[in-house]
N, C-alpha and C positions, 0 to 999 in steps of 0.2 A: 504494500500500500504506500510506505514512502521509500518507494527504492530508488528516482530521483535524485531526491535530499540525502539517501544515505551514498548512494556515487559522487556527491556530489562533496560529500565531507571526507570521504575516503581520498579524492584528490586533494585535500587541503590537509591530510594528515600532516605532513611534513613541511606546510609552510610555516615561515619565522611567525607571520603576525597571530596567525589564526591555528595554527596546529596544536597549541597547549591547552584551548581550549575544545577542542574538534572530538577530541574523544569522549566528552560527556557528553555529546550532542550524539553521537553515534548511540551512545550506551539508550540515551533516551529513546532513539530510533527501534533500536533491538526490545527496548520492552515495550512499547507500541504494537510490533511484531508479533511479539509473545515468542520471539528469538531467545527459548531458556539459555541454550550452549550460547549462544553467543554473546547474552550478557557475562553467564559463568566466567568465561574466555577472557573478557578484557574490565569487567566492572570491578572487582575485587583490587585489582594492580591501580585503578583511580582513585582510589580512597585514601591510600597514603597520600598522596598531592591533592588532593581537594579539600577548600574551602567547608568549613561547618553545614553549611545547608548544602549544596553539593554533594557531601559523605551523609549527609542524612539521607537525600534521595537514591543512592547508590544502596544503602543499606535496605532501602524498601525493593530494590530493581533485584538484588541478588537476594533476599527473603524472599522475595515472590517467584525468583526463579526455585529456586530450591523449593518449597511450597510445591508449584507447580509439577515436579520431578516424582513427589512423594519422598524427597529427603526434607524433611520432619526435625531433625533435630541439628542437622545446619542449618536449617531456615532457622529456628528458634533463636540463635543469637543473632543474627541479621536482622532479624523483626523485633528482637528487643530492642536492640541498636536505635532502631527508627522509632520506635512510638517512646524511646525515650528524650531523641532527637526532635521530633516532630511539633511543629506548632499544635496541630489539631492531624484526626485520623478520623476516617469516617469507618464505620461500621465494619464494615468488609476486610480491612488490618486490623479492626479490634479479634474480628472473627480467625482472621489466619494465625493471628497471635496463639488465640485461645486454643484453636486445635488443635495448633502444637502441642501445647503444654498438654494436653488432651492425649498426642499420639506418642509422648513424650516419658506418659508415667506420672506429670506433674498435677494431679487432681485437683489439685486444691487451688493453685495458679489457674488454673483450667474454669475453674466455676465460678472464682472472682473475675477475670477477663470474658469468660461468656456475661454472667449479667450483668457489666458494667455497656455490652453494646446496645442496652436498650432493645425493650419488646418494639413490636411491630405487628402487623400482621401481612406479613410476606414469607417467603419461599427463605430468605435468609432467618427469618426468627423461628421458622419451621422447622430448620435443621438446626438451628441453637439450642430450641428445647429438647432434641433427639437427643443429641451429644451429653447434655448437661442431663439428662437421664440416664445415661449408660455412666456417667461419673458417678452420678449417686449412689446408684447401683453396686457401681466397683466400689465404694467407700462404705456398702452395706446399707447405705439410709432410704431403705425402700418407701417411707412414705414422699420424701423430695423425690425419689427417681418415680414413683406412680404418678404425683403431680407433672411433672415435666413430660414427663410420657403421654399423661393424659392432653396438655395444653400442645405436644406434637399433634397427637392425632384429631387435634379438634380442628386443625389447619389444613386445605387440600391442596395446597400446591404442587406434593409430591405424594400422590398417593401409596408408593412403596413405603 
C-alpha cells in the first residue's frame, strides 16, 4: 500500500541530510504493512539512537510485531516499554499488554491490565471478559470466572 514512499526512502537511506532520519520513517512504513520480519529486522537497532518519543513508538512497532508472531513474552517487554513511555494508549495496547501477561503466566498483571481497558460493548470487551474468565478460573475464583464468563457470552460478536 505504500511501496512508493517506502522506494522512495530506501533511496535516501544513505543521504547526508535525510538518511538519519529515513529509517524511522521506513520502520513506520513496515508497521502500516503489518511487515512483522521486517520491523523485527531493522526496528530494534533504532532504538538505541532514537529520540524519547521515537523509542516509544518503536517499542509499540516491535511489541506488536512480536504480538503478532504469537511470541508472547518478547512482546511483553516491548509493550511494557510503551504504555510506560506512552502519553495515552487506546484500548487495543491496553489489550495486547494484558494478554500477554495473560499468555505469560502473569495472572494477576493480566486482570489488573484487562479491566483497566474499560467495558464496552464490542467484539474487543467480548474477548476481554473471555480471557479475564479463564484467569479467574486459573487462580481458582470461580465465582469472578462465572461472572466474566457469563458477561462473555451475553455479547454476540463472536459466537464461538
Amino acid at each position: 500500500m505504500y511501496q512508493t514512499a517506502l522506494e522512495g526512502f530506501m533511496t535516501l537511506r544513505d543521504d547526508e541530510t535525510f538518511g538519519p532520519i529515513v529509517p524511522f520513517y521506513i520502520a513506520q512504513i513496515l508497521y502500516l504493512n503489518k511487515d512483522y520480519d521486517g520491523i523485527l529486522e531493522i526496528a530494534p537497532d533504532l532504538i538505541k539512537s532514537a529520540p524519547k518519543d521515537r523509542s516509544t513508538e518503536l517499542y509499540r512497532f516491535i511489541g506488536d510485531a512480536y504480538y503478532n508472531k504469537g511470541n508472547y513474552k518478547e512482546a511483553l517487554s516491548y509493550l511494557e516499554k510503551f504504555a510506560a513511555g506512552a502519553k495515552a494508549s487506546d484500548r487495543e495496547d491496553k489489550y495486547q499488554l494484558g494478554y500477554c501477561y495473560y499468555k505469560t503466566g502473569n495472572l494477576d498483571m493480566a486482570i489488573k491490565t484487562l479491566l483497566a481497558t474499560g467495558a464496552r460493548s464490542d467484539i474487543l470487551s467480548q474477548n476481554i471478559w473471555f480471557v479475564l474468565g479463564d484467569c479467574y478460573l486459573q487462580k481458582g475464583d470461580k465465582k469472578r470466572a462465572q461472572f466474566a464468563f457469563g458477561q462473555s457470552s451475553k455479547m454476540d460478536f463472536d459466537k464461538k
